[in-house]
N, C-alpha and C positions, 0 to 999 in steps of 0.2 A: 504494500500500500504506500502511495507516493506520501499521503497525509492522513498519518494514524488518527491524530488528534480531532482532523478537520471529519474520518469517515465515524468516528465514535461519534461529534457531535451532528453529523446532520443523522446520523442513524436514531439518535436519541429524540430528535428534531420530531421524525417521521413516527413518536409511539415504538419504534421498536428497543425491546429493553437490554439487548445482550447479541453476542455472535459466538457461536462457537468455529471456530479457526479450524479447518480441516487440514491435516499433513499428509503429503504424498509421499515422502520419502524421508531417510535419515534427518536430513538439513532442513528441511520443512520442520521436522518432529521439533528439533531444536530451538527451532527460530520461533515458532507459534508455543514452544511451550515456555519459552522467556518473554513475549507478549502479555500471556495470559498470567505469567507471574506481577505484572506493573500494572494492569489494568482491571478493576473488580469485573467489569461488563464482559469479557475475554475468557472464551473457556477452549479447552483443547481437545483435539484427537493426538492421536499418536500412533502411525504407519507407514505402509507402505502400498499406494495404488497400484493395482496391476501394469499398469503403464511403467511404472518403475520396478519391476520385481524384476529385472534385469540388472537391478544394482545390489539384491538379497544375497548378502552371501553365508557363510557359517557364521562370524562373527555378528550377523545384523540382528538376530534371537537377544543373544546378553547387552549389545548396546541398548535397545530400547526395553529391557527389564531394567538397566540402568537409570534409564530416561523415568521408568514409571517410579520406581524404587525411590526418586529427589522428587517428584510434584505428581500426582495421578491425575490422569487423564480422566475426561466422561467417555472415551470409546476408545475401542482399535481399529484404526483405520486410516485414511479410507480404502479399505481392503477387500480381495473381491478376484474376480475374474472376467477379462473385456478378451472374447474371441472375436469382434469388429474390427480391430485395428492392430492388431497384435503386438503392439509395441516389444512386448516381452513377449517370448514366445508360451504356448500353452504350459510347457512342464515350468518351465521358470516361475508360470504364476499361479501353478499349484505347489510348487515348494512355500514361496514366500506368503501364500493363504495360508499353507496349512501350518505352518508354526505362529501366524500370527493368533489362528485358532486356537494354539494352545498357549501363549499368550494370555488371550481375553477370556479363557478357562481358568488360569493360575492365578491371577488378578483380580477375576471376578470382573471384569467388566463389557460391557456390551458390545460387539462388532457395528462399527460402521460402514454397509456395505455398499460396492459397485459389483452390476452386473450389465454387460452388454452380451447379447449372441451366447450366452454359456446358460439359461435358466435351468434346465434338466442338471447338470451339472452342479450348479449352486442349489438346488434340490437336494439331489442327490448326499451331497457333502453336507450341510445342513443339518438334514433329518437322521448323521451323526453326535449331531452332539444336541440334542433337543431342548434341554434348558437352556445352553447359551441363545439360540437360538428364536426364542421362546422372551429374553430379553434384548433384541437386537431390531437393528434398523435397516431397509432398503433403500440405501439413498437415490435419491432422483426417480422411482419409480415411474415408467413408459409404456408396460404394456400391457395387454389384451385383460380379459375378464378372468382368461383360464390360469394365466402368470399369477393373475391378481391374488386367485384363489388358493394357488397351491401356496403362493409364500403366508397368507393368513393363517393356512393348516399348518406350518410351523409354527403360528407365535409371533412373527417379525410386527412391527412397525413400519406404517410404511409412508417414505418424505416424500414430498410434493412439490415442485418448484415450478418455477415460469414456463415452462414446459407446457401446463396445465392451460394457457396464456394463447397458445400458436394455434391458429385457425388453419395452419400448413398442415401440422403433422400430430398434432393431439387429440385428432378425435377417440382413438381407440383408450385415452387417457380420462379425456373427458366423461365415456360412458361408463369409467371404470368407478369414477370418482363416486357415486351413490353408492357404492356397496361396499365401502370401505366404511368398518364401523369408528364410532368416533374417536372411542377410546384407543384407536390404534393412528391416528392419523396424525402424522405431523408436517409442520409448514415449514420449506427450507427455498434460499436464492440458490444457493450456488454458485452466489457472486466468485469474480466478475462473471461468470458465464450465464448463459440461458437467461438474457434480458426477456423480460414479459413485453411480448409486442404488442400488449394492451395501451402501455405507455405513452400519449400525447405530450409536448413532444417527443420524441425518441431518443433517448440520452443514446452514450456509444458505446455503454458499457456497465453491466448490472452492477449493483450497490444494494449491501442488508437495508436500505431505508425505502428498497422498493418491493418488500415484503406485502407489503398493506396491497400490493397488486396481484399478488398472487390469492391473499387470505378470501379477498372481494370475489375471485373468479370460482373459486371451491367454495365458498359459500353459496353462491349462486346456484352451482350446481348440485349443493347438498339440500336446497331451499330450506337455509335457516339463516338467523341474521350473521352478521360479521362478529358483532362483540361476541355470540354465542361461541361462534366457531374460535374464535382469539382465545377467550377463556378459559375453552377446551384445550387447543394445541397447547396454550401456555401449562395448561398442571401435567399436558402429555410429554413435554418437552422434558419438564424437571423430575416427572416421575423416569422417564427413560436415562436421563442425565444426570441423575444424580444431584443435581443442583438446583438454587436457590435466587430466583431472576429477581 
């Protein structure tokens, strides 16, 4: 962030009360988890995205048990498996899953997860470890009714972002949004990415203070009000995160 101070304050500006700072990799974990130590609003993950699990290696297990061991994170993540773009190849990002899994087992803390093109897969792997599971998150979730259904039959939570927003490509998101029950529903940006194209004007680049675009468009689609649904995601948020907005 070019201007920490300046994204805290219009964030705080826009009703929203906190961010939690997602980590891709070692140096991310690092960097957002000495944020989250200067700033009360600032909370943390701590992983490795599959986009990165080409940089996992033996040593990356005990470095970030290190990392949790000085300041604990609300998740491990953002962790997961993306067969869309392979940045990492498949095996490389079931290694560096699967020790994060044991990881957020040892810990006790909830997976932050990514999946692209791998659902069966992340099923699959999943409905091993069922408690963890059972307290964990799908972040960004995008697909069909059937996806929808099978990650609820784990337990997960599942985040929602501007996504929800795109008259391009969210329809199958859109009609997923009524059956996700409330107590499992949470609201994420995913800043900077997945700007909601809801936005007049159209900034050039998402920011947490354009939440309140996102909560508007799922409310809609849940036909209940905004403060209802705010209310909700906010005790979902802290009940999932351990924390205190």
């Amino acid at each position: 962030m070019d201007d920490l101070e300046k994204t805290i304050a219009d964030m705080q500006q826009a009703s929203v009360k906190g961010m939690i700072c997602i980590a891709s990799d070692l140096e991310e974990s690092q960097l957002v988890q000495a944020l989250s130590a200067k700033h009360s609003v600032i909370w943390n993950t701590l992983g490795c995205h599959p986009h990165q699990a080409k940089t996992w290696n033996t040593q990356s297990q005990s470095e970030l048990s290190c990392l949790i061991n000085k300041a604990k994170p609300v998740a491990i993540g953002e962790a997961g498996l993306d067969f869309n773009r392979n940045y990492s190849t498949p095996e490389q990002q079931r290694y560096a899953f699967g020790e994060q899994i044991e990881l957020a087992s040892e810990f006790n803390l909830p997976l932050y997860l990514h999946e692209r093109d791998a659902h069966h897969e992340m099923v699959e792997i999943l409905s091993k470890s069922p408690s963890l599971a059972q307290k964990s998150v799908i972040h960004c979730f995008t697909g069909s009714r059937e996806e929808l259904d099978r990650y609820l039959a784990l337990g997960l939570s599942i985040g929602i972002t501007g996504w929800v927003c795109d008259e391009r490509r969210g329809a199958d998101l859109q009609a997923s949004i009524p059956h996700i029950p409330l107590d499992r529903l949470l609201l994420e940006t995913d800043a900077p990415y997945l700007l909601p194209r809801n936005i007049r004007p159209r900034p050039k680049r998402n920011h947490p203070k354009f939440l309140p675009w996102v909560a508007e468009e799922v409310a809609r689609l849940k036909d209940i009000s905004v403060e209802e649904l705010v209310g909700i995601t906010l005790a979902n948020t802290e009940r999932v995160f351990g924390i205190r907005v």
